[in-house]
ROSE-253596 format. One record per residue (C-alpha): residue number from 1; x, y, z. Coordinates in nm, 3 decimals, padded with zeros to 5 digits. Layout:
BEGIN
k X Y Z
NUM X Y Z $
...
//
This chain:
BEGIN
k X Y Z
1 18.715 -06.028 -02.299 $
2 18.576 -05.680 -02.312 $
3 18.474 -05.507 -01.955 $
4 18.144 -05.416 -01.904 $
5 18.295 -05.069 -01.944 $
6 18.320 -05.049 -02.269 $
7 17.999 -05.161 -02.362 $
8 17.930 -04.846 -02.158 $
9 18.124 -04.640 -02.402 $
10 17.965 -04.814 -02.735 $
11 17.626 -04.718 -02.547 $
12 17.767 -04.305 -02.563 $
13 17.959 -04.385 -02.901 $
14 17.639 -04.554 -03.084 $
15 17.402 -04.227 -02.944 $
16 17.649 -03.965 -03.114 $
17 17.692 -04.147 -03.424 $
18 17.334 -04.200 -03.508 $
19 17.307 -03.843 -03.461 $
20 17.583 -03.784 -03.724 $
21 17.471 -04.081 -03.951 $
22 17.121 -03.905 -03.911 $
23 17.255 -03.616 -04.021 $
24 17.405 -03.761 -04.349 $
25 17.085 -03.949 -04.437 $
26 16.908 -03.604 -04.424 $
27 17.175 -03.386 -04.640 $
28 17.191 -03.746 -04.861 $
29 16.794 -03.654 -04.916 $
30 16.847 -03.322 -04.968 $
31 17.076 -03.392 -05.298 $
32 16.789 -03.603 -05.435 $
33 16.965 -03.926 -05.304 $
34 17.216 -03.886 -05.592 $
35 17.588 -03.982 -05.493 $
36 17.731 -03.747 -05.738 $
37 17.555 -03.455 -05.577 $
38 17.605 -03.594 -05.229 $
39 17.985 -03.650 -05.294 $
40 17.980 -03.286 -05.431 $
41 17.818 -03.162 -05.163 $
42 18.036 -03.322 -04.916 $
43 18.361 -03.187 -05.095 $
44 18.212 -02.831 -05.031 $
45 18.159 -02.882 -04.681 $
46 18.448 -03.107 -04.566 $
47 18.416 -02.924 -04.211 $
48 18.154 -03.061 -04.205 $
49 18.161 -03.433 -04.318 $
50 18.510 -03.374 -04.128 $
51 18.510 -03.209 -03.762 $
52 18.775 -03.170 -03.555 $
53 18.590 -03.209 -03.221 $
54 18.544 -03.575 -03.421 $
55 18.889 -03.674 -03.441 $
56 19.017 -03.615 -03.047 $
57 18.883 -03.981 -02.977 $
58 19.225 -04.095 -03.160 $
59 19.410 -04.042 -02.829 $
60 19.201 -04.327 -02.720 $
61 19.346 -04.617 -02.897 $
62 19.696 -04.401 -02.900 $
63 19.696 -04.403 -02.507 $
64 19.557 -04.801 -02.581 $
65 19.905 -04.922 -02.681 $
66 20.047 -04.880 -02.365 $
67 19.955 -05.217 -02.177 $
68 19.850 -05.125 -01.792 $
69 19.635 -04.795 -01.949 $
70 19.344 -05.012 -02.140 $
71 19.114 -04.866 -01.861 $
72 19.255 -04.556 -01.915 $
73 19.201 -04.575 -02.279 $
74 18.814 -04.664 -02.219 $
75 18.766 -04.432 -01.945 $
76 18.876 -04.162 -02.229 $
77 18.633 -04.315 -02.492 $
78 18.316 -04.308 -02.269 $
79 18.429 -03.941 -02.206 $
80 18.493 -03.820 -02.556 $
81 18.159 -03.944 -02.668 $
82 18.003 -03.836 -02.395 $
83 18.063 -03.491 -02.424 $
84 18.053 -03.515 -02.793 $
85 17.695 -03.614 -02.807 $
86 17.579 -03.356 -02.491 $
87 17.787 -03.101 -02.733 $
88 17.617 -03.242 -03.065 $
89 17.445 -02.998 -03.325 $
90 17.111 -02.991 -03.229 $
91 17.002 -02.657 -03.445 $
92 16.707 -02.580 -03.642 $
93 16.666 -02.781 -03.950 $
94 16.461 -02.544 -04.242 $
95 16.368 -02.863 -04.368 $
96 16.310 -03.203 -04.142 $
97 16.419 -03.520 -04.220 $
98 16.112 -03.715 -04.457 $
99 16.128 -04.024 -04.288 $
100 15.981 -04.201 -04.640 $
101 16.011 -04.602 -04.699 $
102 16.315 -04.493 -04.887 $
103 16.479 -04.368 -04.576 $
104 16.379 -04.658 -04.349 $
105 16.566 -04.891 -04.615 $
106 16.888 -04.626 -04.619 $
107 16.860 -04.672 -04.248 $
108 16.840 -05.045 -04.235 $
109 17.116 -05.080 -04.431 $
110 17.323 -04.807 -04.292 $
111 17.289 -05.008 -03.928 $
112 17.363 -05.354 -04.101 $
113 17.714 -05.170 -04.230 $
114 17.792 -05.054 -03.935 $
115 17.708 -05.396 -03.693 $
116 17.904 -05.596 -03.961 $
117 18.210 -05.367 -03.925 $
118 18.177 -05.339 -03.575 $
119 18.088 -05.674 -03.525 $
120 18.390 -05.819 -03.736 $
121 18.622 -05.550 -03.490 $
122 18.485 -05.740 -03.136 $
123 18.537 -06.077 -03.279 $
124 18.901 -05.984 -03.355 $
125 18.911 -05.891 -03.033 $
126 18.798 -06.199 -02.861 $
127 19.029 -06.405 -03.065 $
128 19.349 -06.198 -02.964 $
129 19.487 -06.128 -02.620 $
130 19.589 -05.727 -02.683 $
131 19.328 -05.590 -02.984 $
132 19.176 -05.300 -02.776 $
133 19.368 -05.076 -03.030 $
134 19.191 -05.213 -03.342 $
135 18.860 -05.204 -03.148 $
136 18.897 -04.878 -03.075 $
137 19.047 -04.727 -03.391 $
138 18.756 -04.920 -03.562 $
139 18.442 -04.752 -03.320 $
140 18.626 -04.428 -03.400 $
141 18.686 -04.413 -03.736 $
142 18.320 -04.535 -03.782 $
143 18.225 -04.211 -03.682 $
144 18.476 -04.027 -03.817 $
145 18.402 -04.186 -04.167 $
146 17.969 -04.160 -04.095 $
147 17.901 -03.977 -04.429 $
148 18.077 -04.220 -04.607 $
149 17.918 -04.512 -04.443 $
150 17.583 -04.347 -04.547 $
151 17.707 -04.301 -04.918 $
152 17.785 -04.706 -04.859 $
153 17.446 -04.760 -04.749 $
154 17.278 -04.526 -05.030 $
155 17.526 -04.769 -05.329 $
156 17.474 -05.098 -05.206 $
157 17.020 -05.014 -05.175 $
158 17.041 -04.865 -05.584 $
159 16.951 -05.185 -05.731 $
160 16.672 -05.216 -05.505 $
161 16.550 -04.855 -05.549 $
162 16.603 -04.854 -05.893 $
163 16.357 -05.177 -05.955 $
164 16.071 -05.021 -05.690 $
165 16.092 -04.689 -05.839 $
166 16.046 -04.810 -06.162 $
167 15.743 -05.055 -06.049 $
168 15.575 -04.719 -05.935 $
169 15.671 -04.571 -06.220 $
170 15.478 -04.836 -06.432 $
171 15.210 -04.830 -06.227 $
172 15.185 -04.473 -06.269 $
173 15.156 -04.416 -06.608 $
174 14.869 -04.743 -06.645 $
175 14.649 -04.514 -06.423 $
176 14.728 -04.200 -06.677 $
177 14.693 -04.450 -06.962 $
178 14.381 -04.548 -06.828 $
179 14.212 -04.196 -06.770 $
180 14.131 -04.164 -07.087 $
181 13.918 -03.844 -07.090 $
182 14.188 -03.655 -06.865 $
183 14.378 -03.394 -06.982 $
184 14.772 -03.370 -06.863 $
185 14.905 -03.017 -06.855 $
186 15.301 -03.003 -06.849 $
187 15.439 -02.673 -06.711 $
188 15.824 -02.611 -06.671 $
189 16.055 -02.281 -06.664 $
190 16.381 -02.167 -06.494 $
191 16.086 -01.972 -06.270 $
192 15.757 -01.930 -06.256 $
193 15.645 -02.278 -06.305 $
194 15.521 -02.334 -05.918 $
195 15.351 -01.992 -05.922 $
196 15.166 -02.065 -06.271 $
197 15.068 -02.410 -06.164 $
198 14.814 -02.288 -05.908 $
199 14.724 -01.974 -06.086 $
200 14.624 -02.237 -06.363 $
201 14.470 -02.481 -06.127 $
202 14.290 -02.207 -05.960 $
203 14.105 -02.064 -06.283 $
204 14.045 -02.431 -06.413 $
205 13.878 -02.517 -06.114 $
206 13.636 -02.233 -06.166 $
207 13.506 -02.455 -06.469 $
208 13.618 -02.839 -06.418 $
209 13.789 -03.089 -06.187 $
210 14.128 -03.130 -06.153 $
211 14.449 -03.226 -05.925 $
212 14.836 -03.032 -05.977 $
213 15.113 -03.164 -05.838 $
214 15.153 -03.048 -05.456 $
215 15.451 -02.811 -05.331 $
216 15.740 -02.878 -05.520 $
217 15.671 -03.245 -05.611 $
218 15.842 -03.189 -05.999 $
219 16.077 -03.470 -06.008 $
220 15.991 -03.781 -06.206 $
221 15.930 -03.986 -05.874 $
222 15.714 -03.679 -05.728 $
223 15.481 -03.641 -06.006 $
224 15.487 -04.085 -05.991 $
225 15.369 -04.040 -05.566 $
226 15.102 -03.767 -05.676 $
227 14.956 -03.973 -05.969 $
228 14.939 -04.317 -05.746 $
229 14.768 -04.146 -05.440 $
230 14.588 -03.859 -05.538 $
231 14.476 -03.885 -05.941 $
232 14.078 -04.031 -05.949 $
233 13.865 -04.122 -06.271 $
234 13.622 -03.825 -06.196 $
235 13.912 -03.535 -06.249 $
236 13.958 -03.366 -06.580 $
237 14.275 -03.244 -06.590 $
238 14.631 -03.285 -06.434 $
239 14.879 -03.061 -06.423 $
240 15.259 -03.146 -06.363 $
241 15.499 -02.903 -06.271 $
242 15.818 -03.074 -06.444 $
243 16.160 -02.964 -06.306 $
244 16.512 -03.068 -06.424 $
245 16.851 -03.073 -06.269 $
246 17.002 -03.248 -06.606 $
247 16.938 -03.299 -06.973 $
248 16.650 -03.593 -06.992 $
249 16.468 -03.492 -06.643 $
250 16.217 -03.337 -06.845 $
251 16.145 -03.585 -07.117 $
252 16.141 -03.878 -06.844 $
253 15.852 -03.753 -06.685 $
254 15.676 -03.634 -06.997 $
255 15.734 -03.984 -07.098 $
256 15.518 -04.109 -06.795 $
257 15.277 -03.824 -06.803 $
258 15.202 -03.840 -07.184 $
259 15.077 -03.494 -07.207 $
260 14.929 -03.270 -07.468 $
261 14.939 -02.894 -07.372 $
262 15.303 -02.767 -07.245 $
263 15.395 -02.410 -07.103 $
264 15.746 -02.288 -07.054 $
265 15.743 -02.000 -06.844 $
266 16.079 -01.855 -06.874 $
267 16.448 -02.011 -06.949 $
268 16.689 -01.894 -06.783 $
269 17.046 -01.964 -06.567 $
270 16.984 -02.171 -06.312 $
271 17.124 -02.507 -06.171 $
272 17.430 -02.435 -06.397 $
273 17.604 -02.640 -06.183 $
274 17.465 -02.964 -06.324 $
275 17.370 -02.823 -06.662 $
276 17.683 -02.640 -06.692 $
277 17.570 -02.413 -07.017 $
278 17.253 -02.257 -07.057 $
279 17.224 -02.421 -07.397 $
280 17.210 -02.725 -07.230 $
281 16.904 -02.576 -06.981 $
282 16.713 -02.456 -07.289 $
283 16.754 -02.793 -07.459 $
284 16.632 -02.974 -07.151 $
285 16.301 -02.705 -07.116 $
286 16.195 -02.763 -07.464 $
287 16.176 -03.178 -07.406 $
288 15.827 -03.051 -07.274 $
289 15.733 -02.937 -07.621 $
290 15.943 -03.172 -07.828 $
291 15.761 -03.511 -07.639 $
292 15.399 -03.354 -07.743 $
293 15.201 -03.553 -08.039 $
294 15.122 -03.378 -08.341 $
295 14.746 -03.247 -08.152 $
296 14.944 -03.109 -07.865 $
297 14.981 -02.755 -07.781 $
298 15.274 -02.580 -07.642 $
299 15.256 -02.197 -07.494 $
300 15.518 -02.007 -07.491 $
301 15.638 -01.681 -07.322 $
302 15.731 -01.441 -07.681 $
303 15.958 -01.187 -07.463 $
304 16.152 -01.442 -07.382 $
305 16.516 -01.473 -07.593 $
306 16.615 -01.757 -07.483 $
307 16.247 -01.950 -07.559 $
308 16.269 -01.784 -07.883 $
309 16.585 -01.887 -07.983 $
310 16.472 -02.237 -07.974 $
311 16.277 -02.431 -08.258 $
312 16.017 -02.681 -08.142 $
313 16.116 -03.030 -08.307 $
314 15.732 -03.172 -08.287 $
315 15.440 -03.064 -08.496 $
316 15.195 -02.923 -08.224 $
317 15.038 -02.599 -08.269 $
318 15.244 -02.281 -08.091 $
319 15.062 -02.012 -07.883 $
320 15.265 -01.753 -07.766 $
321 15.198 -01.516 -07.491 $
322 15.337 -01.161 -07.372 $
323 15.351 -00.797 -07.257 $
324 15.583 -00.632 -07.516 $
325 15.660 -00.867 -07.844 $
326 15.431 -00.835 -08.157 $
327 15.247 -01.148 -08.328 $
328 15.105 -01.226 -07.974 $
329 14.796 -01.472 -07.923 $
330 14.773 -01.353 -07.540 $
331 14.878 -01.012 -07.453 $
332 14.869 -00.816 -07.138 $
333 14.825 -00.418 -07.172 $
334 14.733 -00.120 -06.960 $
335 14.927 -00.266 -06.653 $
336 14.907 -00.095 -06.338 $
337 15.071 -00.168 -05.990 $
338 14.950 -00.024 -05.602 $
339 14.931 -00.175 -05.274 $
340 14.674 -00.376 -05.332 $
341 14.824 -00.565 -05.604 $
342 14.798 -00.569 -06.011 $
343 14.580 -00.500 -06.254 $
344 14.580 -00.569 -06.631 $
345 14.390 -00.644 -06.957 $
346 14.398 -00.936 -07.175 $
347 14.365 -00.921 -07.557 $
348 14.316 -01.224 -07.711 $
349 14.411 -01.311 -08.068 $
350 14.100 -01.274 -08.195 $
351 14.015 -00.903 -08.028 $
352 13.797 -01.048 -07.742 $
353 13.957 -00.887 -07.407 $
354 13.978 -00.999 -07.027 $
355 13.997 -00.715 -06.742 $
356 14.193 -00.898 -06.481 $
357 14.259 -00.753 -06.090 $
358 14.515 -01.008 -05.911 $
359 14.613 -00.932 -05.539 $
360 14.962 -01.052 -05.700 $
361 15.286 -00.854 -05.745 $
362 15.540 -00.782 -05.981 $
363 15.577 -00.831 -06.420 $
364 15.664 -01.199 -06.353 $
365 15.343 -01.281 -06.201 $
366 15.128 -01.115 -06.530 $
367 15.317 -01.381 -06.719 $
368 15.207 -01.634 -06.508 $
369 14.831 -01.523 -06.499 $
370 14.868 -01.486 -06.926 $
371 14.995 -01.824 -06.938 $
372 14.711 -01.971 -06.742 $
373 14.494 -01.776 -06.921 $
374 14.587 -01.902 -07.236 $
375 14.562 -02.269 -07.106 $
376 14.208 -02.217 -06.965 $
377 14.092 -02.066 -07.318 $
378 14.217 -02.328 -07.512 $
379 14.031 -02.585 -07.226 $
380 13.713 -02.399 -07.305 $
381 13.699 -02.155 -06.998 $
382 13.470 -01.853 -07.050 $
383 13.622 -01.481 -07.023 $
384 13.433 -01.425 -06.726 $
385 13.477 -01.690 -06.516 $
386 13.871 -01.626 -06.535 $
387 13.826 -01.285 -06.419 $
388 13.635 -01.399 -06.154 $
389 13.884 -01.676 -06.068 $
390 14.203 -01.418 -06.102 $
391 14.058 -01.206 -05.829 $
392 14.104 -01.521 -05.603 $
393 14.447 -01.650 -05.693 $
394 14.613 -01.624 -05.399 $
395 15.046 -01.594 -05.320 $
396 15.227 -01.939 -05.343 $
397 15.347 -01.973 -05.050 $
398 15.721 -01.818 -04.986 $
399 15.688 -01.654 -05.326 $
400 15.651 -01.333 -05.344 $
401 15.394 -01.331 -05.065 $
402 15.296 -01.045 -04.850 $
403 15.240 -01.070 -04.450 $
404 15.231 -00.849 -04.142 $
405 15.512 -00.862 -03.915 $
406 15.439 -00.606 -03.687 $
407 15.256 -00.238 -03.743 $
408 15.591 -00.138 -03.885 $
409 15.737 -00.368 -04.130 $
410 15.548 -00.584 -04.401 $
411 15.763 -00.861 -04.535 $
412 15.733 -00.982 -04.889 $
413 15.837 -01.343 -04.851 $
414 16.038 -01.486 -05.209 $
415 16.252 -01.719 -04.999 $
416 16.169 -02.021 -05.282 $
417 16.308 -01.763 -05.535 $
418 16.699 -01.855 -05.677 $
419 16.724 -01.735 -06.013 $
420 16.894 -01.404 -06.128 $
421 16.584 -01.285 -06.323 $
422 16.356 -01.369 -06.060 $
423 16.563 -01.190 -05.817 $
424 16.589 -00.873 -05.995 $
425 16.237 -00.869 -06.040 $
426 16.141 -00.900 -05.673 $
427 16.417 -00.653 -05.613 $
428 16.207 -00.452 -05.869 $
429 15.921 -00.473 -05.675 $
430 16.070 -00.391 -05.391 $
431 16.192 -00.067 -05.545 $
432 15.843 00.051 -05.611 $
433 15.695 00.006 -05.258 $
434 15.656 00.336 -05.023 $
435 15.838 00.298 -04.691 $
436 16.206 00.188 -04.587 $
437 16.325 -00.079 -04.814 $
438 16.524 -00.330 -04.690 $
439 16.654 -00.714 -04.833 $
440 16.760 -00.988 -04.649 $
441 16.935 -01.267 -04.844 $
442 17.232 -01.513 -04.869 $
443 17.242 -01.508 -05.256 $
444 17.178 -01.754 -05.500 $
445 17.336 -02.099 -05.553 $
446 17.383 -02.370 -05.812 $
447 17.535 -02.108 -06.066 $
448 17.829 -02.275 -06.146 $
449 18.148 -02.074 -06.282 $
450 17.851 -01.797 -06.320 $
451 17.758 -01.822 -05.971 $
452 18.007 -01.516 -05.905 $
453 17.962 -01.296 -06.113 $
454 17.541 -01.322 -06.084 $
455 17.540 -01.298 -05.721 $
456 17.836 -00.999 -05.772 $
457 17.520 -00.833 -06.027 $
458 17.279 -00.927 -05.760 $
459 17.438 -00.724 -05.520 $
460 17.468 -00.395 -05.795 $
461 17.110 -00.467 -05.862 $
462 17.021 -00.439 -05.476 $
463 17.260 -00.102 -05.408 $
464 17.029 00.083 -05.647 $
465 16.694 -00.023 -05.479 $
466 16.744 -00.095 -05.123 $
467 16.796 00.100 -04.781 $
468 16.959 -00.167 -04.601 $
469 17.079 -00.445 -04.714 $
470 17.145 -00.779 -04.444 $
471 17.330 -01.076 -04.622 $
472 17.328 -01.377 -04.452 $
473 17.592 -01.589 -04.462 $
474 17.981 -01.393 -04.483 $
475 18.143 -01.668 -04.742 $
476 17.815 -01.740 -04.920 $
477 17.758 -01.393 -04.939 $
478 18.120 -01.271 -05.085 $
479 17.999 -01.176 -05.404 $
480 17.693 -00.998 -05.280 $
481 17.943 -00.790 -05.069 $
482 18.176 -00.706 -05.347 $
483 17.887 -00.609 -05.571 $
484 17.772 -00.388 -05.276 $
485 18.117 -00.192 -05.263 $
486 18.152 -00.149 -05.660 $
487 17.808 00.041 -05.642 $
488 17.960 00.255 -05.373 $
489 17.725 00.121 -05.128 $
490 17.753 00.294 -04.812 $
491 17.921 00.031 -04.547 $
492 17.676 00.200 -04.270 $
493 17.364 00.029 -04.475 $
494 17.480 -00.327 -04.457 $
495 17.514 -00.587 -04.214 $
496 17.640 -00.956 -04.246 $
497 17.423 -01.197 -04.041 $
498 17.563 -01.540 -03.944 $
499 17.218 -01.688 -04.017 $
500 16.864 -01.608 -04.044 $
501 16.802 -01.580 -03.685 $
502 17.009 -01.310 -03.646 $
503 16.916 -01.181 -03.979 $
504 16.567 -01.135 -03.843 $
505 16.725 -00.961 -03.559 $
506 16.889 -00.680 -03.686 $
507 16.586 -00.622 -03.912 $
508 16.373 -00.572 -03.616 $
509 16.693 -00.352 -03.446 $
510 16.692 -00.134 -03.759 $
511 16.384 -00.101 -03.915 $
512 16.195 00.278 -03.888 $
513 15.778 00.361 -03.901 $
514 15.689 00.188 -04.258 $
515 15.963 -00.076 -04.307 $
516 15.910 -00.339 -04.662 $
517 16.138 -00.583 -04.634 $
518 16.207 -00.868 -04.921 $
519 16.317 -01.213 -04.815 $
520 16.531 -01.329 -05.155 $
521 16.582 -01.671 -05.067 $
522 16.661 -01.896 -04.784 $
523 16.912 -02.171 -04.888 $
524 16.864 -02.557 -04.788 $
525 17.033 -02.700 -04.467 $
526 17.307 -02.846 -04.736 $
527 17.411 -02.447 -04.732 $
528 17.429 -02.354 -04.392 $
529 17.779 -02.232 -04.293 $
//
């Protein structure tokens, strides 16, 4: 029978890998629960799914197969683990760990794997006079093999997600079903969808009551949680910011959401790595304004090519918006930028204009405000009350927004931005500010075979309008640096951070009297190297 001295051991062993099956649940959540993703991801990052500290507990059952060492051999396994978990990653996490019902279900399961296998190992033992080194090999290849016990955990719940999800689902769209005076607003876009979502739901609630989808809740099942809990009879409209990671993402939720105005902000690459072709991203954009019913209205950005090149397949009515195409319904002209943000004016269709002061920066935001702008009109909005509202519409957060921080350096926060047009534009932006310009990023990601070569552009793009340049990350951040050196960038001017920390930390070592620096992205925990 086992000595109380292993059970010591399993006490060390079960503390380090719940921190490492923790750790999988949470970059299992990150990749939207998805096992494709999540097998992806963990083919990226074998080192770590994989490390080597992780393996040394093999000398365990190795020194176990000598007879008179079994107390050796557990003596070693309470040590390994030991020092394993006192040496465990315990770093920041940019995003924690939603412990949702989901979650508590993945983690039920995950334990039940893991007692069954570890179970079946001591009963082996007890039947057997020598089985310490199957005990042991088992313990340790449990947490060798935690990701994949997670991935286990995540296949064998599916069925059971798969019927609650779609209960919600059902339940959701009786409540929109049943609101029969509401009306949905779908907004999607490689970009500028989060940003135009409250720059909408700011000027509507000048005039009516409403409810948008909070943060970044654009999936199918987010848009579900934020109809259940939040939608009332007494609101007018909803809008639902509708993201998409693969063809039919869009048209599920406009299937649930049954809505009748649609804006696409922009199209372009992004998440290539899932969509593979950027035919297949406009495709998937325009399921917002090929689900609308005949009465439905769809606005769309004119100076966009890739929106143009695209023929709605339902009969709604088009309204286009722009700053530089003809034949436009919404127009923005006499555009002027300064430090305290933009101002513009509308010309509507039918001559009637809008003077409009934002505290907002940059082209891509006028787009957004002429979008909303266009919604609101056709919602029955006066003229004034948007320009009213417009002066209030405040940053999104961690998009494009401005802060303090210190008397020498402003920052201009766009770490939610991941797109290569968005990125030039903030870079643009950038470029136009007085003062020492420096950019702090670790690239862009989801690109696919284009990832490269746009991140390679990127770094081009940021040799012509920065001082300094700090890349975080030196693999994720290859390109960047290659880009850097074809533009002659001088090697003095950049710096490769391991992480954002001491990103931070050499802006604060190098920045002079008026410093503007641009945050351009800050990558998920799935990306940290």
């Amino acid at each position: 029978m086992l000595s109380l001295l292993f059970l010591v051991g399993i006490v060390f062993w079960g503390l380090y890998t719940a921190s490492r099956l923790r750790r999988a649940i949470h970059m299992l959540q990150q990749n939207s629960y998805r096992n494709e993703r999540f097998l992806r991801w963990m083919k990226e990052n074998r080192r770590r799914v994989f490390q080597i500290r992780d393996f040394i507990p093999i000398l365990t059952f190795i020194v176990a197969f000598v007879d008179i060492l079994d107390n050796v051999a557990i003596l070693l396994f309470i040590a390994f683990y030991l020092i394993l978990y006192l040496v465990r990653d315990t770093g920041k996490e940019k995003k924690k760990l939603a412990v949702t019902a989901r979650v508590k279900r993945l983690i039920t399961t995950t334990a039940i794997v893991v007692l069954v296998l570890g179970g079946l190992s001591f009963y082996f033992e007890s039947i057997q006079n020598k089985a310490l080194v199957p005990l042991l090999a088992t313990f340790v290849l449990l947490n060798i093999l935690s990701f994949y016990i997670v991935l286990l955990a995540n296949t064998i719940n599916q069925p059971i997600e798969k019927q609650i999800n779609q209960g919600y689902f059902n339940d959701a769209e009786r409540i929109i079903k049943e609101s029969r005076n509401l009306e949905v607003i779908g907004i999607t876009g490689s970009y500028g969808k989060t940003s135009t979502k409250h720059v909408l739901n700011t000027i509507l609630s000048s005039h009516r009551n409403g409810l948008m989808t909070p943060e970044s809740y654009n999936t199918k099942l987010g848009v579900t949680i934020t109809i259940r809990n939040m939608l009332r009879p007494f609101h007018d409209y909803f809008i639902a910011e509708m993201g998409a990671k693969q063809e039919n993402d869009i048209k599920e939720i406009c299937d649930l959401v049954h809505h009748k105005y649609a804006v696409i902000t922009a199209i372009g690459e992004q998440h290539l790595e899932t969509f593979k072709t950027l035919d297949n991203i406009k495709k998937t954009k325009f399921e917002i304004v090929d689900t609308l019913p005949d009465d439905g209205v769809a606005f769309l950005n004119k100076d966009d090519a890739n929106i143009m090149s695209m023929t709605p397949k339902s009969n709604c009515r088009v309204v286009y918006y722009g700053i530089h195409a003809d034949g436009l319904d919404y127009k923005a002209e006499n555009i002027m930028f300064s430090a305290k943000g933009t101002s513009f004016r509308v010309v509507k269709a039918d001559g009637t204009t809008i003077e409009i002061q934002t505290k907002l920066l940059g082209e891509h935001n006028i787009y957004n405000i002429l979008s909303a702008i266009a919604v609101a009109s056709e919602l029955g909005v006066p003229n004034e009350k948007m320009a009213v509202a417009a002066k209030k519409i405040t940053p999104v957060p961690h998009r494009m927004e401005i802060r303090k921080h210190s008397s020498n350096i402003t920052i201009i926060d766009d770490a939610f931005n991941s797109n290569p047009v968005g990125s030039k534009m903030a870079l643009d932006v950038l470029g136009q500010m007085d003062g020492y310009k420096v950019l702090i990023t670790p690239g862009m990601i989801e690109l696919g075979d284009e990832e490269y070569a746009l991140n390679k552009k990127l770094g081009q793009h940021a040799a012509k309008a920065c001082d300094y340049v700090i890349l975080v990350g030196k693999n994720q951040t290859k390109p960047l640096q290659d880009g850097l050196a074809e533009a002659q960038y001088p090697e003095a001017q950049y710096y490769v951070a391991q992480n954002l920390d001491d990103a931070i930390a050499k802006m604060n070592e190098i920045a002079k009297e008026k410093t503007v620096v641009l945050i351009e992205n800050d990558l998920p925990d799935t990306f940290n190297e």
